[in-house]
C-alpha positions as CSV (number, residue, x, y, z in Angstrom):
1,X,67.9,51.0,34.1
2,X,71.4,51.0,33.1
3,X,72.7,50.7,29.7
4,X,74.4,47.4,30.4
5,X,71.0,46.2,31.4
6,X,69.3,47.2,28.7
7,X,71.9,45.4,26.2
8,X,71.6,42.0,28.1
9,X,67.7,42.4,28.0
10,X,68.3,42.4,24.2
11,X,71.1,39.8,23.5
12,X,68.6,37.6,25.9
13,X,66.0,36.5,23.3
14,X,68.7,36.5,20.7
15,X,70.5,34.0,22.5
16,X,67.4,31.7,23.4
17,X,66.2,31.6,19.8
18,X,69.9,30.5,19.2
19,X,69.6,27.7,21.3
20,X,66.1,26.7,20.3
21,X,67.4,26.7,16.7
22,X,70.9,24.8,17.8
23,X,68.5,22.1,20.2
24,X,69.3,18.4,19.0
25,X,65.0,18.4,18.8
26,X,64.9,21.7,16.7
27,X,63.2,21.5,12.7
28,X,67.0,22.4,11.5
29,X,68.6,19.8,13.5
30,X,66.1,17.1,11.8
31,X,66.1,18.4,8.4
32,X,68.4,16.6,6.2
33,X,70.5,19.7,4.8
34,X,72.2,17.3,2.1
35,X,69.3,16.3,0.5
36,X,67.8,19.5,0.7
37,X,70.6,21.3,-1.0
38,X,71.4,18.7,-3.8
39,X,67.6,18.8,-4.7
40,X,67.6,22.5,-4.7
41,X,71.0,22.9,-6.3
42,X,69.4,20.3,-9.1
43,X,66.4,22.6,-9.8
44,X,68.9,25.9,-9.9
45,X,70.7,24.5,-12.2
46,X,67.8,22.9,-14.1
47,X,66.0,26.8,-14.1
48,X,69.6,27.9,-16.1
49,X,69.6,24.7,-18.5
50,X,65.6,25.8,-19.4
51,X,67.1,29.5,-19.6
52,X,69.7,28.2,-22.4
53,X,67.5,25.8,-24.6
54,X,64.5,28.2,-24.8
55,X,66.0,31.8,-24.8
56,X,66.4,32.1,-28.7
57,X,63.3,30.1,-29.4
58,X,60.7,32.6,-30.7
59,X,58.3,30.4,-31.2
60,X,57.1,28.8,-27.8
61,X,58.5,32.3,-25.9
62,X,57.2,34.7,-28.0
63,X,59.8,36.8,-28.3
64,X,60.5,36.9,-24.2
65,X,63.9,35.2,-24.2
66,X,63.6,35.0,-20.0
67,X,60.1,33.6,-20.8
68,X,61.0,29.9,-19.5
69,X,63.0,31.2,-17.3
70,X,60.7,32.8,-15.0
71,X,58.3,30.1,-15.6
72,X,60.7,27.7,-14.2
73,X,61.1,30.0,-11.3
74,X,57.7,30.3,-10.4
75,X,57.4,26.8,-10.3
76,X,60.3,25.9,-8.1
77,X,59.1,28.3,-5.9
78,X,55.7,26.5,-5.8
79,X,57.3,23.7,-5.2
80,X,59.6,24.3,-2.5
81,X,56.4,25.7,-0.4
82,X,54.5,22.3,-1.5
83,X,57.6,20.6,0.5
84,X,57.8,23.3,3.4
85,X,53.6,22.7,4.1
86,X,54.1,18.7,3.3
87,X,56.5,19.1,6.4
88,X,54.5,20.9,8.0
89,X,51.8,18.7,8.2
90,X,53.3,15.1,8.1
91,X,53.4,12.2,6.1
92,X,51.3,11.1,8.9
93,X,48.8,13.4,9.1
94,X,48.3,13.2,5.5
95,X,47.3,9.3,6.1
96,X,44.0,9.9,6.5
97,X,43.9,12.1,3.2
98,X,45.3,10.0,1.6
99,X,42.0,8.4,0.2
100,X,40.4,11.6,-0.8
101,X,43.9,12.5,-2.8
102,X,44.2,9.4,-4.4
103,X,41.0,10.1,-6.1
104,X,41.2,13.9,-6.9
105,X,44.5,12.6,-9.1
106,X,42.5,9.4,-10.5
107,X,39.6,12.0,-11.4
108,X,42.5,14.3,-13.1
109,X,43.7,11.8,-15.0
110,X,40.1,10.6,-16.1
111,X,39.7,14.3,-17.2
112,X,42.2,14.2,-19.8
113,X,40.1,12.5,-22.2
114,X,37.4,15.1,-21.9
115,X,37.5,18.5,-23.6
116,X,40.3,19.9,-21.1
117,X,42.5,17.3,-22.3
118,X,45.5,18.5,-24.3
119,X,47.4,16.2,-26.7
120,X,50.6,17.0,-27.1
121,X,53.6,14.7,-29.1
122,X,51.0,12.3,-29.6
123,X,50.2,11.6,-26.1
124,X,46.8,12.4,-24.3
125,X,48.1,13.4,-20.9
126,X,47.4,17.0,-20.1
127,X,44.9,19.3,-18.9
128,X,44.3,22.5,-20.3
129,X,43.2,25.3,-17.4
130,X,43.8,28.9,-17.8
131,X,46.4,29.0,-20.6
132,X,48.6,26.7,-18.2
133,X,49.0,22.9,-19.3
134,X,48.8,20.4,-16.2
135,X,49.9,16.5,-16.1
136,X,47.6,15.1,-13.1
137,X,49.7,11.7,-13.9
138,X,52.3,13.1,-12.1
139,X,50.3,14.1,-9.4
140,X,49.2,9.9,-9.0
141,X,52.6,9.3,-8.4
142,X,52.7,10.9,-4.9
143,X,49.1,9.2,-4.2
144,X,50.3,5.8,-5.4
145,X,53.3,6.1,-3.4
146,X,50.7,7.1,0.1
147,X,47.9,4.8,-0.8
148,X,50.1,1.7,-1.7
149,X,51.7,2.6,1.7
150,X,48.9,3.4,3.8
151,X,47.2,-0.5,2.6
152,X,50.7,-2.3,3.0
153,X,51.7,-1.0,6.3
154,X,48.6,-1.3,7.8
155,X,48.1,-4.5,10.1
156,X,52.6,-4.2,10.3
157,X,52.1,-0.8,12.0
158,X,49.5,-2.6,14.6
159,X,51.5,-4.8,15.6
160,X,48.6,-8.0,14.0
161,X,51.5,-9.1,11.8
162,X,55.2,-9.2,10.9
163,X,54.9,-8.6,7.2
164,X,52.1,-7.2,4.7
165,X,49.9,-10.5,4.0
166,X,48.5,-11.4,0.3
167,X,44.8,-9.4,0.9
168,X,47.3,-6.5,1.7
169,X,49.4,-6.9,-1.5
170,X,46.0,-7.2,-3.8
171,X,44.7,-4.7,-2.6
172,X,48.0,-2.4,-2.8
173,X,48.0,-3.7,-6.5
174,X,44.7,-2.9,-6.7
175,X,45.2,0.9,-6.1
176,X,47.9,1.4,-8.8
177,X,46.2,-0.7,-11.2
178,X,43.8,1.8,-11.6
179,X,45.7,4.8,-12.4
180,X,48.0,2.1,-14.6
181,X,45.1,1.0,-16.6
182,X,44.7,4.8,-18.2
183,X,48.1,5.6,-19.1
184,X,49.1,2.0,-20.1
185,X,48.4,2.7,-23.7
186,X,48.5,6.6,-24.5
187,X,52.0,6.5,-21.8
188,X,54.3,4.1,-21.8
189,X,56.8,6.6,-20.1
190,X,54.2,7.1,-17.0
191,X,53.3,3.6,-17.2
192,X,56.9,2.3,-16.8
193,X,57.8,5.2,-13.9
194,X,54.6,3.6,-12.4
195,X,55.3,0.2,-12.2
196,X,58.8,0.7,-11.0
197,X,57.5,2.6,-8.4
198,X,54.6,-0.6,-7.7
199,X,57.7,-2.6,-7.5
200,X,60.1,-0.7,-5.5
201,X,57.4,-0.7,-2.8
202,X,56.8,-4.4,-3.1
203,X,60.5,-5.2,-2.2
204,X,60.6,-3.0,0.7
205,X,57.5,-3.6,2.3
206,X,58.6,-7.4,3.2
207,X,56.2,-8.4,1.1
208,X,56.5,-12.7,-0.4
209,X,59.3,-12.2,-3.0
210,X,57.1,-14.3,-5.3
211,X,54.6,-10.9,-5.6
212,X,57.5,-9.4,-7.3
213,X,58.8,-11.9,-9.3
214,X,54.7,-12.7,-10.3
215,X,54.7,-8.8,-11.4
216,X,58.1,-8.6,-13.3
217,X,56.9,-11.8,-15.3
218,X,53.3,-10.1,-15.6
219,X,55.0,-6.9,-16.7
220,X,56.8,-8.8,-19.9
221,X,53.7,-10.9,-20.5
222,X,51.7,-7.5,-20.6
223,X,54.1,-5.5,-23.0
224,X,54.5,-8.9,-25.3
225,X,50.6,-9.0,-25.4
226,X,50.6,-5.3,-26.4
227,X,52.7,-5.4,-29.0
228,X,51.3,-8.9,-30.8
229,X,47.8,-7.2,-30.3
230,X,49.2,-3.8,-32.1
231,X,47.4,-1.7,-29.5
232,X,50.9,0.6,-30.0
233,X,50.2,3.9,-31.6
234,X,52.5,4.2,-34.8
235,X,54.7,6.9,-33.3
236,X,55.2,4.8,-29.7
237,X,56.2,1.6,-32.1
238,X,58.8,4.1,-33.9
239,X,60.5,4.9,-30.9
240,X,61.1,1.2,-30.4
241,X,62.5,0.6,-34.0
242,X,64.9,4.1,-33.4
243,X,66.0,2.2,-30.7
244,X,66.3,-1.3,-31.6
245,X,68.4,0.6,-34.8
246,X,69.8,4.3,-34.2
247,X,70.5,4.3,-37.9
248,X,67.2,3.9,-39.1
249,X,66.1,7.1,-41.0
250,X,68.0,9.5,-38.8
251,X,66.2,12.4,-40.5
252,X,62.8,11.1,-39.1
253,X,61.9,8.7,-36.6
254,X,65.9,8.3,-35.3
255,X,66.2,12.2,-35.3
256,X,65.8,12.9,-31.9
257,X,67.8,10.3,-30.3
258,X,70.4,10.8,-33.0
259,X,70.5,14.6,-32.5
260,X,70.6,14.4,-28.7
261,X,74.0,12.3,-28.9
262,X,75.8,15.1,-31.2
263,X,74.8,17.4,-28.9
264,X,76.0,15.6,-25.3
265,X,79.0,14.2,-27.7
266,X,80.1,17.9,-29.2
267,X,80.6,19.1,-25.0
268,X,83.5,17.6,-24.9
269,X,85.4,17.4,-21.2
270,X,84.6,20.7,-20.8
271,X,81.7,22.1,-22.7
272,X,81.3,24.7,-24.6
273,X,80.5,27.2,-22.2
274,X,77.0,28.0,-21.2
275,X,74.8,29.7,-23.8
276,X,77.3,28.5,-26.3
277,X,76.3,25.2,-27.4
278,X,75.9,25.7,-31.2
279,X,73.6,22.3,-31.1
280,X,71.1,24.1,-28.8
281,X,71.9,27.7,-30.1
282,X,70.8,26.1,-34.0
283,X,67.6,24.4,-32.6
284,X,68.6,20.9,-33.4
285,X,67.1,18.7,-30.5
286,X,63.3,18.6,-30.2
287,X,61.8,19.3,-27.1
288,X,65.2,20.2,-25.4
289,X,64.0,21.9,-22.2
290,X,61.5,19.2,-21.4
291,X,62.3,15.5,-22.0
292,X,66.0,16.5,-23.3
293,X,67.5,19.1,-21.0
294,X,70.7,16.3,-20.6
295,X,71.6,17.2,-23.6
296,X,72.1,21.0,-22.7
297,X,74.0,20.3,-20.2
298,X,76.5,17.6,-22.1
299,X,76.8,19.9,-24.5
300,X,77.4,23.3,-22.6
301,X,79.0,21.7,-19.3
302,X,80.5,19.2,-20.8
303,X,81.2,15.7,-19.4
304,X,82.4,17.1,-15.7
305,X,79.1,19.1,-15.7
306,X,76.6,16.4,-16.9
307,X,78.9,14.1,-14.9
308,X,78.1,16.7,-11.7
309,X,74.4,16.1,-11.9
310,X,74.3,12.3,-12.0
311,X,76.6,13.0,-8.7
312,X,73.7,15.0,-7.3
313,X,71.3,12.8,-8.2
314,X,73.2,10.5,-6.6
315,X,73.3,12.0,-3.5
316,X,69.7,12.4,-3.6
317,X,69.5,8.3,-4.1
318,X,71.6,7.8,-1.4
319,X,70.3,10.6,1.7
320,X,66.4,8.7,0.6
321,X,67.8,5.2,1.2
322,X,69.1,6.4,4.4
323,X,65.7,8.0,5.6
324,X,64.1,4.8,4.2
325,X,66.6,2.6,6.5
326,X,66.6,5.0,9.5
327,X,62.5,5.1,9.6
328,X,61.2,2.9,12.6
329,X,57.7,2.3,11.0
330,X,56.8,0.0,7.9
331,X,54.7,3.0,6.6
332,X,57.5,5.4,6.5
333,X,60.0,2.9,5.0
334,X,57.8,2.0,2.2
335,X,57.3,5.7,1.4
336,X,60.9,6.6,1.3
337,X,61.3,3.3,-0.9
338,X,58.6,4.5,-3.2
339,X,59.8,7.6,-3.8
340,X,63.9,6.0,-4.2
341,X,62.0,4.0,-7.1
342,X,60.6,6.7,-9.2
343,X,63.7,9.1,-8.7
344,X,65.7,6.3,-9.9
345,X,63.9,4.8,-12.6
346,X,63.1,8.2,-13.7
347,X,66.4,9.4,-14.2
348,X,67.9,6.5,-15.6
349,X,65.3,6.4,-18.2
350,X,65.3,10.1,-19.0
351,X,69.2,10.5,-19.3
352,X,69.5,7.0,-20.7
353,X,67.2,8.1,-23.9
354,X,69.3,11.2,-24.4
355,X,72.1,8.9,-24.4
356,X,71.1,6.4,-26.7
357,X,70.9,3.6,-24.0
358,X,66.6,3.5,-23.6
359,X,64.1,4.3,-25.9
360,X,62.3,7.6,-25.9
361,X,59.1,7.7,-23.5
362,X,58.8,10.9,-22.6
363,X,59.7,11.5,-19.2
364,X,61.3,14.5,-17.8
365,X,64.3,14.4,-15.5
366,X,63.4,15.1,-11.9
367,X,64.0,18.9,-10.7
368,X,65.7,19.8,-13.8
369,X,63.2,19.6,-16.8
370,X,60.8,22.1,-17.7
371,X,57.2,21.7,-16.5
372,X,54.5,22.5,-13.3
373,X,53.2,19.7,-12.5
374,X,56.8,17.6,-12.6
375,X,58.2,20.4,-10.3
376,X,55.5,20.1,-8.1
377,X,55.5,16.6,-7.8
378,X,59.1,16.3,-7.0
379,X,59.3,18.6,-4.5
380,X,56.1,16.9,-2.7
381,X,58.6,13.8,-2.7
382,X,61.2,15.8,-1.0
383,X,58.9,16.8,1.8
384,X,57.8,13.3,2.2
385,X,61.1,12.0,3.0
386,X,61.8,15.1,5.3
387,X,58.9,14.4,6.9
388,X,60.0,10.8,7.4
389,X,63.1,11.7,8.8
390,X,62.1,14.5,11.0
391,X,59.9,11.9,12.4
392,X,62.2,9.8,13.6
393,X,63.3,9.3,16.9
394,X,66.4,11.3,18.4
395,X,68.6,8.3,18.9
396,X,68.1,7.4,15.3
């Protein structure tokens, strides 16, 4: 056998795994790269903006400055391979599963209040397992979002009717009442990200208009009823009144809120550089590289920086809507929707507390805050709308 055979024997498979990998059919032809990369590109830069509000903070590192940092690390890695084997099986694979999920994260949540439960700022919402604290709330997201579309899209998908009928809707509201009803009081952060998500769903499922506008004026009855009642713990109703007045003791109950704008306000066009903010250098934000990691990045990146991430979350926004417009089944459309809703609200809320616009409730900003069980969650959602769109027919 001639050399020149032997090198066209080799080339051979080389080329067909180039073209299997080029077809218009192939995984990387029907993975949406954009969203991938501005997800990914938010976590990266999320893992640095953990790095820079933890590294001198002795107290929660122990003395490891890279402590958070190779926590955060971990996690996204977790969670890019929860996305990869979400793919890999299927949003509709997983339909069937759905059930047996939905309560494994409704037992989680339920566990809380037993001696695993962890209470931290005041809120009741972890689990303590191994040394590492887990928030099975954010776990029900991604089961609220399948089960709510499982029940809606069920007689659409068969063809028995055009849009999801009222036994449909009750029993989608149903589902999320339940894991609503235990976070409704202890919180109010989960409980909002919740009932956008409830709502989001409605709207794109077809559902009668008057199911949403029955829920938004249910919603204000609910949280009117709540407060007359005084059912609020004292530090959820101070976060309301350091709201309502940002000048109210600003060395106590206004503190966080007023400490976050110096912070975002001090960065400037520019920043200050990164690892040079003197407000996250000095300590001055609580909770910085959880529920405030904005303010890291207004301060040290400056308005073009922070300004860069709400364009990538924007992005994000805008390659879901497209998988939820391009899907050719109700079931996929109302997952995509689901998971547009939480991004959204969830973000707006987060960066609109560290900006003075929303009160605090103690949500973390998708991809970028520090925590597990947020990370893992996210990235779940990703590979839910990958899976929708890699789903889709070619001519889509």
């Amino acid at each position: 056998m001639s050399v020149h055979t032997l090198t066209l024997d080799r080339a051979a498979p080389r080329k067909s795994a180039w073209r299997r990998l080029a077809a218009r059919d192939s995984v990387a032809r029907r993975v949406d790269w954009i969203l991938l990369l501005a997800a990914l590109a938010l976590s990266g830069l999320g893992t640095v903006l953990v790095w820079s509000a933890t590294r001198n903070r002795t107290g929660i590192t122990g003395g490891d400055p890279e402590f958070f940092l190779i926590r955060q690390g971990i996690n996204l890695a977790v969670g890019l391979a929860l996305a990869i084997g979400v793919m890999w099986l299927g949003h509709q694979r997983l339909r069937s599963a759905v059930p047996l999920f939905f309560a494994f994260s409704l037992g989680a949540m339920l566990l809380v209040f037993s001696p695993l439960g962890t209470e931290i700022n005041g809120q009741r919402a972890w689990l303590s397992v191994g040394g590492y604290t887990l928030q099975p709330g954010e776990f029900a997201k991604v089961a609220i979002v399948l089960g709510m579309a499982m029940i809606l899209a069920a007689q659409v998908d068969a063809g028995d009717r055009e849009y999801p009928g009222s036994r449909a809707v009750l029993q989608a509201l149903a589902l999320a009442a339940a894991p609503l009803g235990i976070v409704v009081i202890d919180d109010m952060g989960m409980a909002m990200v919740i009932s956008m998500i409830v709502l989001g769903m409605l709207l794109a499922s077809g559902a009668a208009l008057t199911w949403s506008i029955g829920l938004v004026l249910a919603g204000v009855a609910a949280g009117v009823l709540v407060w007359t009642l005084g059912v609020l713990d004292q530090y959820q109703l101070d976060r309301f009144a350091a709201f309502a007045d940002p000048s109210r003791d600003p060395a106590g109950v206004g503190y966080n809120t007023n400490q976050a704008r110096i912070a975002i306000g001090s960065g400037g066009l520019y920043g200050k550089g990164l690892f040079e903010g003197t407000q996250t250098t000095g300590q001055f934000v609580p909770e910085q590289h959880t529920d405030f990691i904005f303010t890291v990045a207004g301060e040290e990146l400056g308005f073009v920086g922070a300004g860069g991430i709400i364009v990538l979350i924007g992005i994000v926004l805008w390659r879901a809507l497209r998988i939820a417009r391009g899907a050719t089944d109700l079931y996929s459309t109302v997952i995509a929707a689901g998971v547009v809703a939480w991004f959204a609200f969830q973000c707006f809320e987060n960066i609109g507390m560290a900006l003075g616009i929303m009160p605090v409730a103690g949500v973390p900003l998708p991809f970028l805050s520090y925590g597990g069980t947020a990370m893992f969650a996210s990235w779940i959602a990703i590979g839910l709308l990958q899976s929708v769109r890699m789903k889709r027919p070619l001519s889509a």
